[in-house]
NURO-132679 format. One record per residue: residue in one letter; x, y, z of N, C-alpha, C, O, CB in turn. Coordinates in steps of 0.1 Angstrom, whole numbers, plus 5000, padded with zeros to 4 digits. Glycine has a CB too. Layout:
BEGIN
AXYZXYZXYZXYZXYZ
...
This chain:
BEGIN
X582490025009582590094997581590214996581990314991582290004985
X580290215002579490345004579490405009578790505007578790355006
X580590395020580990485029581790615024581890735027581590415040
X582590505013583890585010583490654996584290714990585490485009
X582090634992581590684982580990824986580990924980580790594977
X580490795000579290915008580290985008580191084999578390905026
X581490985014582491065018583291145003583891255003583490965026
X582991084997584091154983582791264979583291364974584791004966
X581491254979580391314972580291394985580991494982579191224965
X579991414996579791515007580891575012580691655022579091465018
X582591555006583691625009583791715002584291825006584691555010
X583291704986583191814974581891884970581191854961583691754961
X581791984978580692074977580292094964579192044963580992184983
X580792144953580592214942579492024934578492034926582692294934
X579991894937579791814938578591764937577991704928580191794943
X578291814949576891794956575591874949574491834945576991844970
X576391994950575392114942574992094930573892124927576092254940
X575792044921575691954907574791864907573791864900576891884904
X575191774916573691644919572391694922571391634918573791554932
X572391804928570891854933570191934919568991954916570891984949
X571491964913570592074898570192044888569392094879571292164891
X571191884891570591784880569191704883568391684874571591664878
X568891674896567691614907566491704899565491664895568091664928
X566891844900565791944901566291954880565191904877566092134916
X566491954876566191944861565591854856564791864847566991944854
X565991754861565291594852563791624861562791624854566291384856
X563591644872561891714876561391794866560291784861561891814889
X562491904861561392004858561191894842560191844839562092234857
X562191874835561591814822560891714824560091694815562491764813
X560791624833559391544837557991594837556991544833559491494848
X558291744846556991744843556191834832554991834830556591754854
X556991904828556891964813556291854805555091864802558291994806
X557191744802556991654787555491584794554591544786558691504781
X555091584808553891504809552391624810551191594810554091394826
X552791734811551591814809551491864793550491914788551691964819
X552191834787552391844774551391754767550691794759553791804770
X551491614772550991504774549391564775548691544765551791414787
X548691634786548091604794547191734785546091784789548591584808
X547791754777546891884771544791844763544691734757548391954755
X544291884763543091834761542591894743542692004737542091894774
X542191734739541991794725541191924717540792024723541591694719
X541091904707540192054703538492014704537492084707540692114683
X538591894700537091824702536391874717535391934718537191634701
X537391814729536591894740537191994748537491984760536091814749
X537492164737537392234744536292364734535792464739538792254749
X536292314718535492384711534092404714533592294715535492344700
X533192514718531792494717531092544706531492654701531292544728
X529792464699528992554686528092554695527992504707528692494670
X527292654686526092724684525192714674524992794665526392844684
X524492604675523492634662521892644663521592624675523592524653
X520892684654519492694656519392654643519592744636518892844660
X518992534637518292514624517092384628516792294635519492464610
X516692474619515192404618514992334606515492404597514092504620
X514292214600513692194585515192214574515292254562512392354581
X516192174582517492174575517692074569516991984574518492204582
X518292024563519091904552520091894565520291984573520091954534
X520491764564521991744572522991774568523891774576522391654575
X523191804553523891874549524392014545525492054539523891834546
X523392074550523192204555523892234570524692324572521692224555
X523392144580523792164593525192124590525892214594522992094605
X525792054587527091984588527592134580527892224588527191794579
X527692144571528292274565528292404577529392444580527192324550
X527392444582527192544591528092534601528692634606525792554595
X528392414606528992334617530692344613531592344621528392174617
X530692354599532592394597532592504597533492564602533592374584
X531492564592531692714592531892784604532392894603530792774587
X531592724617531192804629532792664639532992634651528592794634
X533192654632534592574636535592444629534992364621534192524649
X536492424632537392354626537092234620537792194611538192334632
X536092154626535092004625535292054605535092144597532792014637
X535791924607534891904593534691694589535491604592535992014577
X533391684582532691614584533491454573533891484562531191694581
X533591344575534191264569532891144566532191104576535591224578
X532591084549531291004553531490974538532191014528529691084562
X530690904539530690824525529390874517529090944527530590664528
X528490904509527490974506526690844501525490874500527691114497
X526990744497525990654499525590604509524290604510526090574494
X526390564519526090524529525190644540524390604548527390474533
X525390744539524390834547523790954540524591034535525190884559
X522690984540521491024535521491194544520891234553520190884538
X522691244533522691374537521591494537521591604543523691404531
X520691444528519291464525518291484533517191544531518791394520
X518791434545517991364555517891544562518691634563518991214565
X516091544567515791644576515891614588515491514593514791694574
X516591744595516991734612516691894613516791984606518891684616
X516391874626516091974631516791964649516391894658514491974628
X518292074647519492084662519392224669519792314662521392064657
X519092244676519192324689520292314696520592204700518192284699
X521392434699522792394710523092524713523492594704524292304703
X523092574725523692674726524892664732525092604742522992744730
X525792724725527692674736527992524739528392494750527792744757
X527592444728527992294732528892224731529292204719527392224730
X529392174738530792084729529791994716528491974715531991914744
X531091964708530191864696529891744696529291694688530691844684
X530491664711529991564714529091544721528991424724530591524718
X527791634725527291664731525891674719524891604718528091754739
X526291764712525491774700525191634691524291554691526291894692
X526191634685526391454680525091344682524391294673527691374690
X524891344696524191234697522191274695521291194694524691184712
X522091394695520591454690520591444677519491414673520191604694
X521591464662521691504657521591324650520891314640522591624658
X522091254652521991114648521191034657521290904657523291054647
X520591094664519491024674517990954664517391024656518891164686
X517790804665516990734657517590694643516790654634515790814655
X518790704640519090664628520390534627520990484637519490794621
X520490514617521890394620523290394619523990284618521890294613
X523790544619524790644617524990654629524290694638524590774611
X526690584630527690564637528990694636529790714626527990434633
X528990744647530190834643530890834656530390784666529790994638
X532190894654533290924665534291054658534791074647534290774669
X534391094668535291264665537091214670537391184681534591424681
X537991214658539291224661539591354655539691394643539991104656
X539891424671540391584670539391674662538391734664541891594663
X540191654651538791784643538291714629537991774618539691984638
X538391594631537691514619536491434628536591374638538891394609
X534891464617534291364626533491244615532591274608533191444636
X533991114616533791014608532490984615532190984626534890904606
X531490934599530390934598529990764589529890724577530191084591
X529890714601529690504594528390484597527690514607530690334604
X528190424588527090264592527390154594526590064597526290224584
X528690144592529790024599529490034612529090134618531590034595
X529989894617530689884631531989994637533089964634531389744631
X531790094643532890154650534190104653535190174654532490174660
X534289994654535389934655536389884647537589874647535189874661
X535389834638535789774619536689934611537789934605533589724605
X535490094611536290164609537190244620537990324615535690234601
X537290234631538590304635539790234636540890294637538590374647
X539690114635540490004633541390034617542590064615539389854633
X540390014609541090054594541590204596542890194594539890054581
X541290304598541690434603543390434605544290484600540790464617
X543090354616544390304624545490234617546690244621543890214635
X545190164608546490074601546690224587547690244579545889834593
X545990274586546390364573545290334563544990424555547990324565
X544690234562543990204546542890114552542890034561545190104532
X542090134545541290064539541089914535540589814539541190114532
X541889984520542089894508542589774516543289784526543189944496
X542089624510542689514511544289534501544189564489541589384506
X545489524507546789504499547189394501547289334512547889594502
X547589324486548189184485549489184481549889294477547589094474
X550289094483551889124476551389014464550688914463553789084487
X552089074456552088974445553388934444554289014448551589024432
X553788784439555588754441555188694425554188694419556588604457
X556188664423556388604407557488624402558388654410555488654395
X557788614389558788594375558388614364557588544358559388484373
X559188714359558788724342559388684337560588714341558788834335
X559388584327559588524315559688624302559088734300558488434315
X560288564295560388584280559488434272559088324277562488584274
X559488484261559288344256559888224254559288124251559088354249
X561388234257561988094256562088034275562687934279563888104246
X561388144282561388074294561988164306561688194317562187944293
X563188194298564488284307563788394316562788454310565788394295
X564088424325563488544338564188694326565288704322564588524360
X563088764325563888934324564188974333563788944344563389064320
X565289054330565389164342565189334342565489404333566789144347
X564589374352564289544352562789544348562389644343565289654341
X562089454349561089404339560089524351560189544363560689184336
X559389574345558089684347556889604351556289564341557589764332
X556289554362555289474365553989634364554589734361555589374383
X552689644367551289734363550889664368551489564367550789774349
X549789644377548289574378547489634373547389764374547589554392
X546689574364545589604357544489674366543989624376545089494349
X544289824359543289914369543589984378542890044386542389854376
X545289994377545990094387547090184385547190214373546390034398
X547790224391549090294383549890274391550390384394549090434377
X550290174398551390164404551690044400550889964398551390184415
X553190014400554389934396554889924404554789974415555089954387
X555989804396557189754408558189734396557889704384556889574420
X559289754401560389714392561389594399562089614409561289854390
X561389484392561789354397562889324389563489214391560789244396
């Protein structure tokens, strides 16, 4: 049966030529969609520049969007933007910088692309939450509305108290 297969595909030239152009296309889109793939984020190809001295961290962090796309994600109780630092960098990636800049303190951070989250949590607890979308603990609530003689309504408007979202049941 392979024989008579070899023979029907190497008797029709135009055939063959077809197989090889397809061979050499599905290459070239392979390797397109994997350097595509392979492209390197903005985190490490951006370099800053900074010189402050006797600065607030929230001073440097500001200077730091200004002088590129970074901008800073954090909770303001949790970190003490108040806080004096004093960063030196000439041409540095920001991961690079990062770790002088929170060096001796209990500020946890990680750079996704051009956001850089700023915890005192466990690293893992928030990029984990990051990762599903939320935060927030979400409960379903199930039930039945009643009237007063018992009977279920219907179209009935459910509210949780302290929010503004509904369900229509």
């Amino acid at each position: 049966m392979k024989k008579k297969l070899d023979f029907w595909v190497f008797s029709r030239p135009t055939l063959k030529k077809l197989i090889m152009e397809l061979k050499i296309a599905f290459f070239i889109i392979v390797t397109g969609v994997s350097s595509v793939f392979a492209t390197p984020a903005y985190s490490q190809l951006t370099k800053v520049t900074l010189d402050m001295k006797n600065m607030s961290l929230e001073q440097v962090m500001d200077e730091r969007e200004k002088q590129s796309e970074f901008y800073f994600i954090f909770n303001q109780k949790q970190i003490d933007d108040n806080r004096i630092a004093d960063i030196q960098a000439d041409n540095k990636l920001i991961t690079d910088i990062l770790p002088d800049l929170f060096n001796g303190t209990h500020v946890n951070y990680t750079v996704l692309d051009r956001k850089i989250l700023l915890t005192t949590d466990p690293l893992k607890k928030s990029l984990s939450a990051i990762e599903s979308g939320t935060i927030l603990q979400q409960n379903r609530i199930v039930g039945t509305v009643t009237g007063k003689d018992g009977s279920p309504l219907p179209g009935v408007n459910v509210v949780i108290t302290g929010t503004t979202q509904g369900m229509i049941t």
